[in-house]
FIROMAR-288976 format. One record per residue (C-alpha): residue number from 0; residue in one letter; x, y, z. Coordinates in Angstrom, 1 decimal, always signed. Example, Ala and Ser with C-alpha at 12.3 -4.5 7.8 and 13.67 -1.06 7.14 Angstrom:
REM residues 2
<0, a, <+12.3, -4.5, +7.8>>
<1, s, <+13.7, -1.1, +7.1>>
//
This chain:
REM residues 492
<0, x, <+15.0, -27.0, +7.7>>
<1, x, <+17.8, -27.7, +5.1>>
<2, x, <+21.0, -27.5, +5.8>>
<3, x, <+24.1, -26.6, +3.6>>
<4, x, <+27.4, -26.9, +4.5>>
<5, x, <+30.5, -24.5, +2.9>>
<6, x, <+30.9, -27.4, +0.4>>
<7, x, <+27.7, -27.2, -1.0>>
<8, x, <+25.1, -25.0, -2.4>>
<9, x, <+21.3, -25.4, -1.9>>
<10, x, <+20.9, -23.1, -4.6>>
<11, x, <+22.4, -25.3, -6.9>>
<12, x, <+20.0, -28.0, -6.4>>
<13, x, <+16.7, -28.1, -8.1>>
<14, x, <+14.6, -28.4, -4.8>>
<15, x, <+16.6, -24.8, -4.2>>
<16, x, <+15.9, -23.2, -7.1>>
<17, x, <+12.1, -24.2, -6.4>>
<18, x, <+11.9, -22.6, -3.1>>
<19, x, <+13.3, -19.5, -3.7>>
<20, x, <+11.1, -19.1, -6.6>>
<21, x, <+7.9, -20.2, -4.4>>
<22, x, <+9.2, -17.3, -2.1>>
<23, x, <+9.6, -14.9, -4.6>>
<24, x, <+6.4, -15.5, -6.2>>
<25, x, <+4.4, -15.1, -2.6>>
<26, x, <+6.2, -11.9, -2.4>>
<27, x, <+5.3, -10.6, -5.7>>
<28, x, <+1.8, -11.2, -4.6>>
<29, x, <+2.3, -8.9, -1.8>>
<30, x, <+3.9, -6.4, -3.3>>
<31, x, <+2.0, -6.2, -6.5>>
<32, x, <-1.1, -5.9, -4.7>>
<33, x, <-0.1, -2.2, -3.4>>
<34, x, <+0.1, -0.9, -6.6>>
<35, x, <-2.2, -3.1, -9.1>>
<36, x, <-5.6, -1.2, -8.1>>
<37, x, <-4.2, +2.0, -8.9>>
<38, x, <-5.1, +2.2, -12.5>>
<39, x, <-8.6, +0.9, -11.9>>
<40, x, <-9.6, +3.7, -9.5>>
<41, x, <-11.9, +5.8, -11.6>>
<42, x, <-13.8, +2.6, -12.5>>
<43, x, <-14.3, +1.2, -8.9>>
<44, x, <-15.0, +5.0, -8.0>>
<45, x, <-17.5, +4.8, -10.8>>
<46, x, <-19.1, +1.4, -10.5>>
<47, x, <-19.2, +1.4, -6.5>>
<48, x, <-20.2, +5.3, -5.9>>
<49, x, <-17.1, +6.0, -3.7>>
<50, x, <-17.1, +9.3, -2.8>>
<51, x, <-13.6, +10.9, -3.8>>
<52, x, <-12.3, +11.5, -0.4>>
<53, x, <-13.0, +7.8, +0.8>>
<54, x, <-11.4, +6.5, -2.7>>
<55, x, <-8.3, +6.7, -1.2>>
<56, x, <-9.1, +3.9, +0.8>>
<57, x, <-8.7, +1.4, -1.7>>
<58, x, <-5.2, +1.9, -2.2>>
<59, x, <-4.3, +2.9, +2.0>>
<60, x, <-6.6, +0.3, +3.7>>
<61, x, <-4.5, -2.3, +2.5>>
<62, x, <-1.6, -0.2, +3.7>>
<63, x, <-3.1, +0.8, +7.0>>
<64, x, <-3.2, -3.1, +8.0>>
<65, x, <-0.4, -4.3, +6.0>>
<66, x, <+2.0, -2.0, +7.7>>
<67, x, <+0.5, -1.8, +11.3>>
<68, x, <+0.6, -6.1, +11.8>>
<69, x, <+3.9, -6.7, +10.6>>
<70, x, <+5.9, -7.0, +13.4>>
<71, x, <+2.9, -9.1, +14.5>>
<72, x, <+2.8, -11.0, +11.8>>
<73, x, <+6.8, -11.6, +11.9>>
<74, x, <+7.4, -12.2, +15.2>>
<75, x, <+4.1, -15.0, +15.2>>
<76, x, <+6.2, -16.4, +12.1>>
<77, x, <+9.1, -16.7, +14.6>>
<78, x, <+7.1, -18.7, +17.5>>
<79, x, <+4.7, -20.6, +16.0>>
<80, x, <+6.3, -21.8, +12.8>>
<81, x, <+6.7, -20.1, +9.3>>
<82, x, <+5.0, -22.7, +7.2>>
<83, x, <+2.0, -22.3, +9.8>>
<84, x, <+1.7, -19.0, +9.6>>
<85, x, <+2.9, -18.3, +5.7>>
<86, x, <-0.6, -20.7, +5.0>>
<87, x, <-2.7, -19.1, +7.1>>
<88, x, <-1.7, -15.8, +5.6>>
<89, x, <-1.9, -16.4, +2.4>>
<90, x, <-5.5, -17.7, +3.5>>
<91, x, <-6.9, -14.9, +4.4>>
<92, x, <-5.2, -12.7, +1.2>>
<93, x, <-7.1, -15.4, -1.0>>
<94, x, <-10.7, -15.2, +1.1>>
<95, x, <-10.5, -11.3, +1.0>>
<96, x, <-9.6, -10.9, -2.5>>
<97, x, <-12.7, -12.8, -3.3>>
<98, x, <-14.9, -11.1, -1.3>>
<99, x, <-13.4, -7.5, -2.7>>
<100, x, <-14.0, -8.9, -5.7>>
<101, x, <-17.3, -9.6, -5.6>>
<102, x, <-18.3, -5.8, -3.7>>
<103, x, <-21.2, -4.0, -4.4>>
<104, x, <-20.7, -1.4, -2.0>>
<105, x, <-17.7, +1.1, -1.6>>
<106, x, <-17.7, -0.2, +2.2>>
<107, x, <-17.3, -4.2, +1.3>>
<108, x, <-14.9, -3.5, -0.7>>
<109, x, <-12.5, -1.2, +1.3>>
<110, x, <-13.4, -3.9, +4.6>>
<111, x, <-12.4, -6.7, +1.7>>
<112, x, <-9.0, -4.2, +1.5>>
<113, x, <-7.6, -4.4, +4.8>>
<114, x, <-8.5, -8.3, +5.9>>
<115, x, <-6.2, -8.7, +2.4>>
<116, x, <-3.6, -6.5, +4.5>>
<117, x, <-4.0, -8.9, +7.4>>
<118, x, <-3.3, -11.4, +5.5>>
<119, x, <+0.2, -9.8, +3.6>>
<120, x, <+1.1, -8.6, +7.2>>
<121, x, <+1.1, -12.4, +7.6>>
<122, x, <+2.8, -13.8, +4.1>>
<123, x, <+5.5, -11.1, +3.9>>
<124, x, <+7.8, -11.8, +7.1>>
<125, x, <+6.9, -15.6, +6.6>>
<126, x, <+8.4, -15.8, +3.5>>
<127, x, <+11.3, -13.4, +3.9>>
<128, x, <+12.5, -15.2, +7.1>>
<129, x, <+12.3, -18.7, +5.2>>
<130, x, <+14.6, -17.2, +2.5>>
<131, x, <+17.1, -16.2, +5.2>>
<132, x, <+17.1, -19.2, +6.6>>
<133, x, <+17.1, -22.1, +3.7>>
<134, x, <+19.9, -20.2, +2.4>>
<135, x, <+22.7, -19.7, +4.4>>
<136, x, <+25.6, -19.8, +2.5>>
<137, x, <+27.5, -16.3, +1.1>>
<138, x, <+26.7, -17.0, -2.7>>
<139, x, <+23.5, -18.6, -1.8>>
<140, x, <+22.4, -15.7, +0.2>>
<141, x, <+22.9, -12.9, -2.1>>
<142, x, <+22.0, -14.5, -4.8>>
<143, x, <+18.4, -15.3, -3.1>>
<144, x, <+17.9, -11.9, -1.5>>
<145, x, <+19.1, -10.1, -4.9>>
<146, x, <+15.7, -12.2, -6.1>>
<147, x, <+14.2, -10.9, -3.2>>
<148, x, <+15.1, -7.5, -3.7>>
<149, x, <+14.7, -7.0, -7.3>>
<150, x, <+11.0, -8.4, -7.2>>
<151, x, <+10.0, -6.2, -4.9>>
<152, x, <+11.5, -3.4, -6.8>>
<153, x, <+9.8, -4.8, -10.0>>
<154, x, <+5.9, -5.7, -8.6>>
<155, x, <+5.3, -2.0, -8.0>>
<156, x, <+5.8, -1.1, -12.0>>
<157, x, <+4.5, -4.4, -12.7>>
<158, x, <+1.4, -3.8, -10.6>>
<159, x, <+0.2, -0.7, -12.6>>
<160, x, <+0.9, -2.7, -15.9>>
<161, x, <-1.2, -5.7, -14.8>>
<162, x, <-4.3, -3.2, -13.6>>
<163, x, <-4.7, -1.6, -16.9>>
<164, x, <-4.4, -5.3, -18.3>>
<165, x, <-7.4, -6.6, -16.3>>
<166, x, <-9.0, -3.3, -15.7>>
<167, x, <-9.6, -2.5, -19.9>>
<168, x, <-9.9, -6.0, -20.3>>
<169, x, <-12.4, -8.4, -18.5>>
<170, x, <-12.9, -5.1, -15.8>>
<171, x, <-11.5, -3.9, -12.5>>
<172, x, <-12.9, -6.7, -10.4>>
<173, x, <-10.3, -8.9, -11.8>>
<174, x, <-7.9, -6.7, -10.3>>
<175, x, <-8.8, -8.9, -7.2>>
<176, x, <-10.1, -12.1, -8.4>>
<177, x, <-6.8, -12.7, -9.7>>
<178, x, <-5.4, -13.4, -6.2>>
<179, x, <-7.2, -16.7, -5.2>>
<180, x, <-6.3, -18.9, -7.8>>
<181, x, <-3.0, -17.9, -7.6>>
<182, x, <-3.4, -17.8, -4.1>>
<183, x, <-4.2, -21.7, -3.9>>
<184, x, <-1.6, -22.9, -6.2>>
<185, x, <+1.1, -21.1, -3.8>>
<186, x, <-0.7, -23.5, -0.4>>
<187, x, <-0.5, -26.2, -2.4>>
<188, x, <+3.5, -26.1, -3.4>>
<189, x, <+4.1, -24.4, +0.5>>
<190, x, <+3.2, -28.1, +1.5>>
<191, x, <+4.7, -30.3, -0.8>>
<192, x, <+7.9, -27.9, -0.6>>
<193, x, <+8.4, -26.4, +2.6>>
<194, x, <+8.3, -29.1, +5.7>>
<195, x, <+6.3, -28.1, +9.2>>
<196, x, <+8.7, -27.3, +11.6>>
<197, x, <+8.0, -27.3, +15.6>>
<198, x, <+6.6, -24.5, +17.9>>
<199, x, <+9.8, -22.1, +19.2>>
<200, x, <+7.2, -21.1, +22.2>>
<201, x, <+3.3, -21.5, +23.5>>
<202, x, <+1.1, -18.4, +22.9>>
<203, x, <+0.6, -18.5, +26.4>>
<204, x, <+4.5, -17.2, +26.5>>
<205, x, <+4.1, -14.3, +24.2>>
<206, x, <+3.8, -10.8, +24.8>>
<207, x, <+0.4, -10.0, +24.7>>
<208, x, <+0.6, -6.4, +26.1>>
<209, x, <+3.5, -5.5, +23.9>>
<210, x, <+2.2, -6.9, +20.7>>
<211, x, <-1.4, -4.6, +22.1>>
<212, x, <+0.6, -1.8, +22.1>>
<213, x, <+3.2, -2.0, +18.7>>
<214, x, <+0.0, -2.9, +16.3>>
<215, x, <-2.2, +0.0, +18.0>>
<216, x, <+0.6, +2.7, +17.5>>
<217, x, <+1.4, +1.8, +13.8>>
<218, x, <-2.0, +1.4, +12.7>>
<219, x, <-2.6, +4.6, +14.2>>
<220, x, <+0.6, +5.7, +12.5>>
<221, x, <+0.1, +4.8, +9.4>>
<222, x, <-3.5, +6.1, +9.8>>
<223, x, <-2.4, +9.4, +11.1>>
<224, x, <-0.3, +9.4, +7.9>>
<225, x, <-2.8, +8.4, +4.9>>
<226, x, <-5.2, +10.9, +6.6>>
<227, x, <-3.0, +14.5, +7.1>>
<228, x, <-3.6, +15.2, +3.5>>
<229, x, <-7.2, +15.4, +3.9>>
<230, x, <-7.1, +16.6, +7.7>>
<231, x, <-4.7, +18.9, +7.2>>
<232, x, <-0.6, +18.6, +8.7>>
<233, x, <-1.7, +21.2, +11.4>>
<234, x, <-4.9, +20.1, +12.4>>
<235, x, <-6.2, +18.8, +15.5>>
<236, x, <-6.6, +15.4, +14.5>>
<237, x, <-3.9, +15.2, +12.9>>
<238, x, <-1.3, +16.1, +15.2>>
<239, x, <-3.8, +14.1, +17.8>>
<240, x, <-3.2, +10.5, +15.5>>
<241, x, <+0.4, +10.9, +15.3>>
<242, x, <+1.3, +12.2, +19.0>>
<243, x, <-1.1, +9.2, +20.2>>
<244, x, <+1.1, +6.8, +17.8>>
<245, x, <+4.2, +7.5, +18.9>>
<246, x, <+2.7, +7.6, +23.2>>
<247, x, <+1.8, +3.8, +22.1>>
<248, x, <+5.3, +3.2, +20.3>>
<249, x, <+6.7, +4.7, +23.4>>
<250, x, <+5.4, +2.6, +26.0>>
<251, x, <+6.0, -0.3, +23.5>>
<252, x, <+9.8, +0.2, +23.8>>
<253, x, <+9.5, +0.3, +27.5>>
<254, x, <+7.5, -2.6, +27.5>>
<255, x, <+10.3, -4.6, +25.8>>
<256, x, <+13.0, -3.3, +27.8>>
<257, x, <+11.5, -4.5, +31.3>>
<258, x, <+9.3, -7.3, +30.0>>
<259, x, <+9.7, -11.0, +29.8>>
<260, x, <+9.4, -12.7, +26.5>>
<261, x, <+9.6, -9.7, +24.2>>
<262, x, <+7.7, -9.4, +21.2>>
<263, x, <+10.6, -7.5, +19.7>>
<264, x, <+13.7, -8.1, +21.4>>
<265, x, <+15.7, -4.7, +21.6>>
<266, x, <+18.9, -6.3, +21.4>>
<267, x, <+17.6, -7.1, +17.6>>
<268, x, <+19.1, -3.8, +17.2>>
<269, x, <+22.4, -4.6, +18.0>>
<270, x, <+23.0, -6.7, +14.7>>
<271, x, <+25.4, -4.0, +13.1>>
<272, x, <+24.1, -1.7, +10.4>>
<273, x, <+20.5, -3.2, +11.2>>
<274, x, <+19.4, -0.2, +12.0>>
<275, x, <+20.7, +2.1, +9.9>>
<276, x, <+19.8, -0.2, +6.7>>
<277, x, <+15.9, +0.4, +7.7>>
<278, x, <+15.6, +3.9, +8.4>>
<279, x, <+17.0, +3.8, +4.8>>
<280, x, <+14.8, +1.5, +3.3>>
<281, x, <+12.0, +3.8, +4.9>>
<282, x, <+13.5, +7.0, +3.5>>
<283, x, <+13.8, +5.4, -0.3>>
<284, x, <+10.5, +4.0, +0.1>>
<285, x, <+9.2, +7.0, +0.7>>
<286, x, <+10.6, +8.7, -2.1>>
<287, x, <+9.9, +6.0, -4.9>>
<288, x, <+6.4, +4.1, -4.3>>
<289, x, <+4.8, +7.5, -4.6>>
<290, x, <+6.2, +8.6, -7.8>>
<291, x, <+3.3, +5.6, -9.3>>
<292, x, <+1.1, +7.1, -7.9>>
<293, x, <+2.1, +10.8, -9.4>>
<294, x, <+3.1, +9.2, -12.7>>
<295, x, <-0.3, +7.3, -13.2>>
<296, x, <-1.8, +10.2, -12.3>>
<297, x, <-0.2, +12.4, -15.2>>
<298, x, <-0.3, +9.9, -18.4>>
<299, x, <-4.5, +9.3, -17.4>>
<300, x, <-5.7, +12.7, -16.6>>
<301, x, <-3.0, +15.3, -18.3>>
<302, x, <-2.4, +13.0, -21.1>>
<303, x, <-5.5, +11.0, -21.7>>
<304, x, <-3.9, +7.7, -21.4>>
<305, x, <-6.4, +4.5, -21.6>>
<306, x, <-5.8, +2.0, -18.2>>
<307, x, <-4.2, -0.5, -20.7>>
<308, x, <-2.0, +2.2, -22.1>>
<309, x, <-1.2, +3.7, -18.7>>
<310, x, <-0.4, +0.1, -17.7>>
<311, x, <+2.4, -0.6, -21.0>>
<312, x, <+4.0, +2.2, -20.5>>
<313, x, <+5.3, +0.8, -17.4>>
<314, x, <+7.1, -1.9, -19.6>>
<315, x, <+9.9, -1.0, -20.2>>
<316, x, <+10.5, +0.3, -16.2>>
<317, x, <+9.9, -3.5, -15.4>>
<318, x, <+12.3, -4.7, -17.9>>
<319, x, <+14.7, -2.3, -16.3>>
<320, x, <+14.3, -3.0, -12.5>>
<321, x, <+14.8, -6.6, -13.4>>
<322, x, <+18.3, -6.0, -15.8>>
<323, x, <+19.5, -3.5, -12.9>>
<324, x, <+18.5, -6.4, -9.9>>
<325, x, <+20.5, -9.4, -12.1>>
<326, x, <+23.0, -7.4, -12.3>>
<327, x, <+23.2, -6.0, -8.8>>
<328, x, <+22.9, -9.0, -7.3>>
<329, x, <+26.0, -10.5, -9.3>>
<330, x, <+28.2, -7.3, -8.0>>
<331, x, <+27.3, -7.6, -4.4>>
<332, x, <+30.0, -10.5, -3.8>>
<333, x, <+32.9, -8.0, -5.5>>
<334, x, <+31.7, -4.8, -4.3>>
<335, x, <+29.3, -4.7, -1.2>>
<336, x, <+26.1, -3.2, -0.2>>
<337, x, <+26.8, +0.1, +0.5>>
<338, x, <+28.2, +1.0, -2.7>>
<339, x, <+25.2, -0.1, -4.7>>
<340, x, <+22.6, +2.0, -2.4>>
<341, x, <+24.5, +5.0, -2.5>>
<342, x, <+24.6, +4.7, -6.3>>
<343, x, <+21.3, +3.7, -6.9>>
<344, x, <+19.7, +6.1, -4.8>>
<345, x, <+21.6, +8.8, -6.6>>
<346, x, <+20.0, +7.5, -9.9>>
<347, x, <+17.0, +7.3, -8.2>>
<348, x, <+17.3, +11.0, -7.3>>
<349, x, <+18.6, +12.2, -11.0>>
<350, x, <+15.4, +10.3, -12.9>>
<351, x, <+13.1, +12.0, -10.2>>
<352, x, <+14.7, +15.3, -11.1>>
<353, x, <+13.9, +14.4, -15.1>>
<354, x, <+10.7, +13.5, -14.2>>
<355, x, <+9.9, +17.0, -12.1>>
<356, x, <+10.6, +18.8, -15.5>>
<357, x, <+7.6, +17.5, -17.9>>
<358, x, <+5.3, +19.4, -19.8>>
<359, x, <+1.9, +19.9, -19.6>>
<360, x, <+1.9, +18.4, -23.4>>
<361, x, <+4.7, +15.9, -23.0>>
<362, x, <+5.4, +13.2, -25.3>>
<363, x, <+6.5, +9.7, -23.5>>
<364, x, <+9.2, +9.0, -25.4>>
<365, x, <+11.2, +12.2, -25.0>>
<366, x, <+10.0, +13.5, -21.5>>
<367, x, <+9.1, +10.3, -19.5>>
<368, x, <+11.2, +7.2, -20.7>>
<369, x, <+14.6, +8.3, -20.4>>
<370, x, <+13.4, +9.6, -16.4>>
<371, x, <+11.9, +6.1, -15.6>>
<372, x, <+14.7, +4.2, -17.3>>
<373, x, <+17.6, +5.9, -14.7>>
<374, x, <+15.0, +5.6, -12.1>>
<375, x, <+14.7, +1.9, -12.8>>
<376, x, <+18.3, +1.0, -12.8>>
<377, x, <+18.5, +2.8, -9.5>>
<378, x, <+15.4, +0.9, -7.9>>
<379, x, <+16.7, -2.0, -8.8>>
<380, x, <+20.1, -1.5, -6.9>>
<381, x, <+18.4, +0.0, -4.4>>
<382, x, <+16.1, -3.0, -3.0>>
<383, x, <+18.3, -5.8, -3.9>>
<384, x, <+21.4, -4.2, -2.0>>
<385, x, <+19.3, -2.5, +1.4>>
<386, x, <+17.6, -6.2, +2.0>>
<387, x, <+20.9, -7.8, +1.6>>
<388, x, <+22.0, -4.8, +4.2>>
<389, x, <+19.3, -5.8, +6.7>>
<390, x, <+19.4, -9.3, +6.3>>
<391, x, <+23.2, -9.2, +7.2>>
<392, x, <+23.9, -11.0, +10.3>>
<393, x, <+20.7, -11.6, +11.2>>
<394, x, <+20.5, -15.0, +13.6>>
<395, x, <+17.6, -18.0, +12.5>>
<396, x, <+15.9, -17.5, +15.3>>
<397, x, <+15.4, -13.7, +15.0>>
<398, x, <+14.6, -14.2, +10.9>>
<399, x, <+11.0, -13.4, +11.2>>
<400, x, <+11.6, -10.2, +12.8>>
<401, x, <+14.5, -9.0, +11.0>>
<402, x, <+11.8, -9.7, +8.0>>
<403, x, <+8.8, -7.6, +9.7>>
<404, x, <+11.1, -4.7, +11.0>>
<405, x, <+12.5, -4.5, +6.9>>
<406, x, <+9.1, -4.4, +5.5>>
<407, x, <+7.2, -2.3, +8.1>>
<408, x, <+10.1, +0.4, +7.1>>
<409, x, <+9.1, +0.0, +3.5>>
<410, x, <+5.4, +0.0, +4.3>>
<411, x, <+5.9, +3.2, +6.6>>
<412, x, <+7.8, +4.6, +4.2>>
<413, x, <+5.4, +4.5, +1.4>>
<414, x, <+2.5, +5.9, +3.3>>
<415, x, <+4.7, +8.6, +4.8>>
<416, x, <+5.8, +9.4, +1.2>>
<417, x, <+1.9, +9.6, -0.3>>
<418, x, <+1.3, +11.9, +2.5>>
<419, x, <+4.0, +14.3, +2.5>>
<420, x, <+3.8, +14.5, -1.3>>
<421, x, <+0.2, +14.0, -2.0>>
<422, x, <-0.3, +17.5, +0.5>>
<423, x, <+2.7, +18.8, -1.4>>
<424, x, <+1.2, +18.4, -5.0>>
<425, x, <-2.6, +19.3, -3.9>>
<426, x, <-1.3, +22.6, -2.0>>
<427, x, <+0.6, +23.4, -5.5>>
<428, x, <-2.3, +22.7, -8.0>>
<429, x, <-4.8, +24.4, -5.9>>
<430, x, <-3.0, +27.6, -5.3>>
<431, x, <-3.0, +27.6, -9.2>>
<432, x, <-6.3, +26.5, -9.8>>
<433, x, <-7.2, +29.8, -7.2>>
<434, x, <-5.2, +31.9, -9.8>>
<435, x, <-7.7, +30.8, -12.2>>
<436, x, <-5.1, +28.6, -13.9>>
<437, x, <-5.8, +25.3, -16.5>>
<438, x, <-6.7, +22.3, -14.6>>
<439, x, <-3.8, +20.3, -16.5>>
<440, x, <-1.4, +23.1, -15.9>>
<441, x, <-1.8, +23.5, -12.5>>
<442, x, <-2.2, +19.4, -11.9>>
<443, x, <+1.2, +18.9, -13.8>>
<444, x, <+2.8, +21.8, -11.7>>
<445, x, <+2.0, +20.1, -8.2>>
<446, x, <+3.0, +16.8, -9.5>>
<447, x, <+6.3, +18.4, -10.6>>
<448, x, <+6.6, +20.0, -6.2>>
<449, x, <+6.0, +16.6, -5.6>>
<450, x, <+8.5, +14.6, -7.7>>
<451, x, <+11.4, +17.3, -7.0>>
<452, x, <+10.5, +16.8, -3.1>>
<453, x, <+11.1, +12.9, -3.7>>
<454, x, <+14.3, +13.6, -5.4>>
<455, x, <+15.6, +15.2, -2.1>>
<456, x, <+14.7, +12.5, -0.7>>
<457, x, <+16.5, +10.3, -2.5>>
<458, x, <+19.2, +12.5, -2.2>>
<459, x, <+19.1, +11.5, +2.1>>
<460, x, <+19.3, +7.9, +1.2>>
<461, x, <+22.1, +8.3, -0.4>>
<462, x, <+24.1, +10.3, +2.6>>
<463, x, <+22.4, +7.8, +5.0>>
<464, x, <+23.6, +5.0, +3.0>>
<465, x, <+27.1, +5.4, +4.5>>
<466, x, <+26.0, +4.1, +7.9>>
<467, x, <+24.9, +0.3, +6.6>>
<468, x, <+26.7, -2.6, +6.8>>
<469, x, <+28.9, -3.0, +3.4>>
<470, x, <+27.8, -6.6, +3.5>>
<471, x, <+29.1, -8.7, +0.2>>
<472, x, <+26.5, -12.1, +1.4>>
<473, x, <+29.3, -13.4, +3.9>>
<474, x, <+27.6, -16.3, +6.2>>
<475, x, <+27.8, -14.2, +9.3>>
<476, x, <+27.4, -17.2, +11.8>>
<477, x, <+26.4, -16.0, +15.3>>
<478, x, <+25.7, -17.7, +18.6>>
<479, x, <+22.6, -17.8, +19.2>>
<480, x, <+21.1, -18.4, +22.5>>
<481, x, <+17.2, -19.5, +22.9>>
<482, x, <+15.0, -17.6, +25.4>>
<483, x, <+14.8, -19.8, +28.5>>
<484, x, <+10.9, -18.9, +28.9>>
<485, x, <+10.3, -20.3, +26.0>>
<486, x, <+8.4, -23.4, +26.3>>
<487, x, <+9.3, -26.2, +23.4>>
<488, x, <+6.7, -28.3, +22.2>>
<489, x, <+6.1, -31.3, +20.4>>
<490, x, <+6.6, -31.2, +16.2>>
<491, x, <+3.3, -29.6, +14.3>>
//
């Protein structure tokens, strides 16, 4: 690894600048893919046959394995060496992409969907807990995990812009074959850039049983959670999924308490504010990532929108997540953390609000712009502050799972929110559409439940905010003391 001292900056160097924009860039890939398909839906629906119950599969298998291996995938990052496991990763997202790509079935294609998770679930934490620890420094820091931040603020709006792009243009498969070239590039400067580094412990050291038990309870989890729409809040199954989750989640804990070599070391959670900055993360996450979904949803089927269309309006959002993150990330040294949450989420909550009141006939320029353009400022302060929050503190060796924890909570978050207001929204329109009310009425007026629901919840961030670490990207140097059980080996 590199090391700075207080008298110098790695940032400042070009090698520097070129890692933290080869990190950026394999997040972006991560990110974007959770939103990029969603504009193509009604022509993969089309083309492949999917029914439209298992449609949603396209858009929450990725999610089911993305979220459920992360902690996996971090803590693996952590023991066997990031570069190893950041290549490997971005493998398997490459080989899948491909393969989705190339589908002629509805089943390939959701199979292709959630090896492409396994393969983010991989990436994500790998790249994160390199940023963290190539720059260590209080300028360097915040200025990296501002970037951080404000890309993964910006690849959800970007996402829907690039599916219209590809999905009017040379057609929805593209949505996916986009991925492996890029895909190869990033190996390619991960090994000229990033140096191997040796094994922190033998997998014959790591904790099976407990790793068994954390990816069965959030794949069932976030299973549980992509499905209650369809199954119903109150149904058996339902209720079934998620009591089994958190039985498995339960015994996980206890696993780590009284085990040796713990997947997820508990004392992680005494790194101040840690905690608190997640559950935020997960709360924000919820209320944001599903207003693409709701928002897509309204320009194509109310408002006729084309993909292409659907996609630019999106512009100027991007432009704004990316103004509100440079900016952010400049005020985080003067200001702190908690500051910027609590006031981004409150914009968050007052575009949400806007966006709850559209017509039926609405126009884009007076009824959804000025909505997404508060919403974007506040998205951008949002991510760029909260992953300074949970970074804060955060020793090398625990990087990789400071990284997983972070993005699991955002992952969580975002199928929790679909959920919640998915079942929200459809409860809405189809009590209308029982009163014999228009289909584009009665759409509108469950997407306008839904989007007031998300403003309350962005609303909670905002109160919860006050319990994370007011950080400013201080080097928070802490002793750190290497598990005795684990083995060291030779250099990869």
């Amino acid at each position: 690894m590199v090391a700075t001292t207080p008298a110098s900056s790695f940032l400042a160097t070009k090698r520097g600048k070129l890692i933290l924009a080869l990190l950026c860039a394999i997040g972006f890939l991560d990110f974007v893919d959770a939103s990029i398909v969603n504009v193509a839906l009604p022509d993969i629906r089309q083309d492949l046959h999917f029914s439209v119950q298992n449609l949603q599969w396209v858009l929450s298998g990725y999610l089911l394995t993305y979220g459920g291996l992360m902690l996996l995938g971090g803590r693996l990052a952590d023991l066997l060496g990031r570069r190893r496991v950041l290549i490997a990763g971005t493998s398997v997202f490459a080989a899948s992409s491909f393969v989705g790509g190339l589908a002629q079935n509805a089943g390939t294609l959701v199979g292709a969907r959630l090896v492409q998770g396994v393969g983010a679930a991989l990436m994500l934490p790998a790249a994160l807990s390199l940023l963290t620890t190539y720059f260590k420094e209080g300028k360097d820091r915040h200025t990296a995990l501002g970037a951080w931040g404000g890309v993964a603020g910006l690849a959800s709006a970007a996402g829907v812009f690039l599916g219209g792009l590809l999905t009017q243009g040379p057609g929805w498969r593209w949505v996916l074959f986009v991925n492996p070239p890029i895909a190869v590039l990033l190996i390619v400067a991960i090994v000229a850039m990033i140096p191997a580094e040796p094994r922190a412990g033998r997998l014959a050291n790591f904790d099976l049983s407990g790793s068994v038990l954390v990816t069965s309870g959030m794949l069932l989890l976030v299973f549980g959670l992509v499905r209650a729409p369809i199954q119903g809040w109150g149904s058996g199954r339902t209720v079934g999924e998620l009591a089994g989750a958190g039985v498995l989640l339960a015994l996980f804990l206890l696993r780590e308490k009284t085990g040796r070599n713990p997947l997820m070391p508990l004392s992680t959670f005494r790194i101040r504010g840690l905690a608190a900055a997640n559950l935020t993360l997960l709360i924000a996450a919820a209320g944001l990532i599903a207003m693409f979904f709701f928002v897509t949803l309204y320009v194509q089927v109310v408002l006729g929108y084309s993909p292409i269309k659907a996609g630019a309006s999106y512009l100027p959002f991007t432009a704004g997540v990316a103004v509100s993150a440079g900016i952010c990330s400049q005020l985080l040294p003067r200001i702190g953390t908690r500051p910027l949450i609590v006031v981004g989420a409150l914009f968050g909550a007052g575009g949400l609000y806007l966006l709850s009141r559209v017509p039926v006939d609405g126009a884009y320029l007076p009824d959804l712009l000025p909505a997404e353009m508060i919403i974007s400022v506040g998205l951008g302060a949002l991510f760029v502050s909260v992953t300074t929050a949970a970074n804060a503190g955060v020793p090398a060796d625990k990087a990789g799972l400071a990284a997983a924890l972070m993005n699991s909570a955002q992952q969580v978050g975002g199928a929790l929110g679909l959920a919640i207001f998915s079942a929200i929204a459809t409860s809405r329109t189809n009590h209308l559409l029982g009163l014999h009310d228009t289909p584009a009425h009665a759409m509108t007026a469950g997407i306008h439940r839904a989007l007031f629901a998300e403003s309350i919840f962005l609303l909670a961030t905002a109160a919860l905010a006050v319990r994370t670490v007011n950080s400013r990207g201080e080097t928070e140097e802490l002793v750190v003391t290497a598990t005795p059980t684990l083995e060291p080996v030779g250099r990869a």
